[in-house]
N, C-alpha and C positions, 0 to 999 in steps of 0.2 A: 434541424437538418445540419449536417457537419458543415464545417467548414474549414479548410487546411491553413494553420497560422503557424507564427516562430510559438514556439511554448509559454518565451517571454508575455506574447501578449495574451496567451489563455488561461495561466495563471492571475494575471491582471484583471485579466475580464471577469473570470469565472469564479476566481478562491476570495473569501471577503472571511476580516476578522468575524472570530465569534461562528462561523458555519462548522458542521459535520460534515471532517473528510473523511473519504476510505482511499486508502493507496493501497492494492492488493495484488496478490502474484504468490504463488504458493509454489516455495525454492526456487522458481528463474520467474524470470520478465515480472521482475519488483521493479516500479518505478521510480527509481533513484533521482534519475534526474528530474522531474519534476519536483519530490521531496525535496531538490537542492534550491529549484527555483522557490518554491515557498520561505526556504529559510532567504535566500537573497531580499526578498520581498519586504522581509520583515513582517510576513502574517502572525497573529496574535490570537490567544483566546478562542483556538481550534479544539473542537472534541475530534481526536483520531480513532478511526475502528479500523482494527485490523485484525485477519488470522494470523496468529505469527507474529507478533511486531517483531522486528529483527531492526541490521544496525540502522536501516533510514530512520526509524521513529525514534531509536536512542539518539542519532544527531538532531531531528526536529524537536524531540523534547530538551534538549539538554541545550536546544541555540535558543527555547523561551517561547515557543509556536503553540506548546501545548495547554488545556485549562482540565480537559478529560482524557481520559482513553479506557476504550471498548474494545475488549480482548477476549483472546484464548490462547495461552501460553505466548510468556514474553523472552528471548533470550538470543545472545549469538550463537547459528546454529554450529555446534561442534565443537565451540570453543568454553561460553559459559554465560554467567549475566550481562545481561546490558546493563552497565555500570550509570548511566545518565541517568533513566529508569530508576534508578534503584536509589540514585542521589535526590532526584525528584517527590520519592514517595516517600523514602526514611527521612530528608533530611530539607523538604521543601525548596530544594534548588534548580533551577533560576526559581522557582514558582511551584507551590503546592501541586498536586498531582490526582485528580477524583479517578479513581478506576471501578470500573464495570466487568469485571469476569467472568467469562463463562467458558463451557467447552468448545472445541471444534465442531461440534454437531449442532449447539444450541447456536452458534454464531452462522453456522451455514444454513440453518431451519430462521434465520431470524433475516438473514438475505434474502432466501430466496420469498420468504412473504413478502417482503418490502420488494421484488419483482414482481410477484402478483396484484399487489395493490391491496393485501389483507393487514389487517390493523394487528394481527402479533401472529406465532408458528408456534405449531405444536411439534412435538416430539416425545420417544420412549428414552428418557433421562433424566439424571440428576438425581432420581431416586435413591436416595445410600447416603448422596453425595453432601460434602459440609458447604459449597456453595449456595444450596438457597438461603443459609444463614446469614450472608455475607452479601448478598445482591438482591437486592428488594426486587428488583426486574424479573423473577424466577418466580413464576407461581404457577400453583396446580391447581388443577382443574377433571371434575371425572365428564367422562365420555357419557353423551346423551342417548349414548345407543346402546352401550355396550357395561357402561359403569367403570371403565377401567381406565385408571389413574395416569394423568397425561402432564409432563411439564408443558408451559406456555411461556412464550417470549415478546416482548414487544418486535414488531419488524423494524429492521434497521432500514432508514430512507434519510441516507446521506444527503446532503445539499449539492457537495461537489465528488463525485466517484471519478478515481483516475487509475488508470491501468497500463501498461506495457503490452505489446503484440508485436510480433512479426513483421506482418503488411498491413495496408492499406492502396485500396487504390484512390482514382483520382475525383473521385466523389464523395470520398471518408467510406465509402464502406471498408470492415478490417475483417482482419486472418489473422488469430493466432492458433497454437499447435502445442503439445506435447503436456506437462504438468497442467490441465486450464482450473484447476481449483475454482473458487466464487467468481472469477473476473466477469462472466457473460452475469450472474445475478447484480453486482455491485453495478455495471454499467444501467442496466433494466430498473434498478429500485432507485438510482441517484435524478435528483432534479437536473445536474448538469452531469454530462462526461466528458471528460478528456481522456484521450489515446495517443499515447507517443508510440512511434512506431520506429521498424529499423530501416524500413524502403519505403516508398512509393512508388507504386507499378502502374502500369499500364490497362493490366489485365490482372486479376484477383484471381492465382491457382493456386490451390497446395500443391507443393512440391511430393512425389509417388510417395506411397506408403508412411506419411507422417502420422503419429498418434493425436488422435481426440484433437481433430479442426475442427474449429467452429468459427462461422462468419456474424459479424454484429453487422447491421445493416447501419448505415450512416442517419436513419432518421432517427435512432436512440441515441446516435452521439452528438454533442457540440462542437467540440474540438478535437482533430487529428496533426499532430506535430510530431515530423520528422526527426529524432535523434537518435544518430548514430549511434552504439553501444551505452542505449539511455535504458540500461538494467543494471551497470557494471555497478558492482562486485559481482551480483547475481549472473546469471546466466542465459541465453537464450539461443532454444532449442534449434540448431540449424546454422546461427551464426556465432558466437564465441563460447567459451566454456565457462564457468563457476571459475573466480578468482580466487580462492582457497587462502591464499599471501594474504590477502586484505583482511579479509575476517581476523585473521590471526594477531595481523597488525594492528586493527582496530582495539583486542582489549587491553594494551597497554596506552592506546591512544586515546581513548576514554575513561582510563582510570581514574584518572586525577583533573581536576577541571579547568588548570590550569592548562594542560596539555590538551584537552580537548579545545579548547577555546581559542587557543593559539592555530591548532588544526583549522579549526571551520572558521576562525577569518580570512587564515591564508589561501584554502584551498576551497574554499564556499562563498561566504561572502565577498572576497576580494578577487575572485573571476568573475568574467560575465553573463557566460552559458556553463553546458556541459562541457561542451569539446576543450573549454580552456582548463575547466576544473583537472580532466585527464593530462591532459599537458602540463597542468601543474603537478601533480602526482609521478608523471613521466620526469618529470626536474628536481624531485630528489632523489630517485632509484625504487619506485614504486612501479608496479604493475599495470597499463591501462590494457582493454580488452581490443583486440586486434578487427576490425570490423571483417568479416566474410566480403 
């Protein structure tokens, strides 16, 4: 059953070295701030799965949180590589780098088993494709009824699934809205969930005509935590826009590891929460997101 705490302590509680996290959100309501909390933490020896990894998992990898990651396409969107990533895998830094890849479809067939409670997902994929050379996790299988040639995936059943939404009210049930990508499967397949949210209400309504609401009920979640524009850079639908400056900013800020490292002391590990990380950012002519 949920329960509403600082983030601080559901990261504490909840994330433990060595677990399978998912932090998901597909284009808005990525959850940054919790990624931030993790790096504070000093979490170790994490397998990350994500659709998308984008720039939180380039700073989780690149502050030394990561031992795996479980993907489909890695990169900052619009701009190019995620440079940490890329120093991780080519060049073993902070720490060697095991990667797992697959599609966007084999990643979303391998969620939503692990919601089901099925031991792997099938799919019409990969057939052609030079992935199952490359990922032992990829295997075919023919159809018992039909004989026609099927990829299979192990289901993905994270330890800890955390996600960004909208609302909440005051029982943890949440409301999110607009892009919902895996979040409702990664919430349903994880042992634990966390949800950071942007309010806490009274009353749980979508606001008129928003796209693809969906309420998770608070007895699939653990933890619901308040934080105000805890998506930023990302975007969330309804309350601030896509930071566009940041991304931009980020690939000279992760290029070199020196600059990166000087980055996520000052503005990561050397804050306490989010709101100060933003108010750091606001202190040298950076962008933070303006809360609705």
């Amino acid at each position: 059953m949920a329960v509403i705490v600082e983030l601080k302590q559901a990261i504490r509680e909840f994330v433990r070295d060595g677990d399978i996290v998912a932090l998901e959100g597909f284009t808005h309501l990525i959850p940054f701030a919790a990624g931030h909390e993790i790096i504070r933490q000093g979490r170790r020896d994490l397998t990350l799965v994500r659709m998308t990894p984008d720039v939180i998992y380039d700073q989780l990898i690149g502050a030394g949180c990561a031992r795996k990651l479980i993907f489909s396409w890695g990169g900052n969107p619009g701009i190019g590589s995620l440079h940490r990533l890329r120093d991780a895998v080519e060049k073993d830094w902070p720490a060697p780098l095991i990667l797992d890849e697959h599609a966007h479809a084999g990643m979303a067939t391998a969620y939503a088993a692990g919601a089901s409670g099925l031991p792997f997902g099938l799919l019409r994929g990969y057939l052609g494709s030079d992935l199952p050379k490359y990922n032992a996790n990829i295997k075919f299988i023919d159809c018992p009824f039909t004989g026609e040639r099927l990829a299979a995936l192990p289901a993905i059943r994270p330890d800890v699934g955390v996600i960004h939404a909208q609302k909440a009210d005051r029982k943890g049930n949440v409301l999110l809205w607009g892009v919902t990508g895996v979040q409702k499967e990664v919430v349903l397949a994880s042992k634990r969930a966390i949800v950071t949210v942007e309010e806490i209400v009274d009353t749980l309504e979508a606001p008129a005509n928003v796209p693809n609401p969906v309420v998770l009920p608070h007895w699939v979640i653990g933890a619901v935590c308040q934080v105000k524009g805890g998506a930023f850079p990302s975007y969330a639908l309804g309350y601030y826009a896509r930071n566009n400056a940041f991304y931009k900013k980020w690939d000279g800020i992760a290029r070199e590891r020196e600059t990166f490292t000087a980055w996520i002391d000052r503005h990561v590990r050397a804050t306490k929460d989010f709101a100060e990380f933003r108010r750091s950012i606001e202190s040298v002519g950076k962008e933070a997101p303006k809360h609705a």
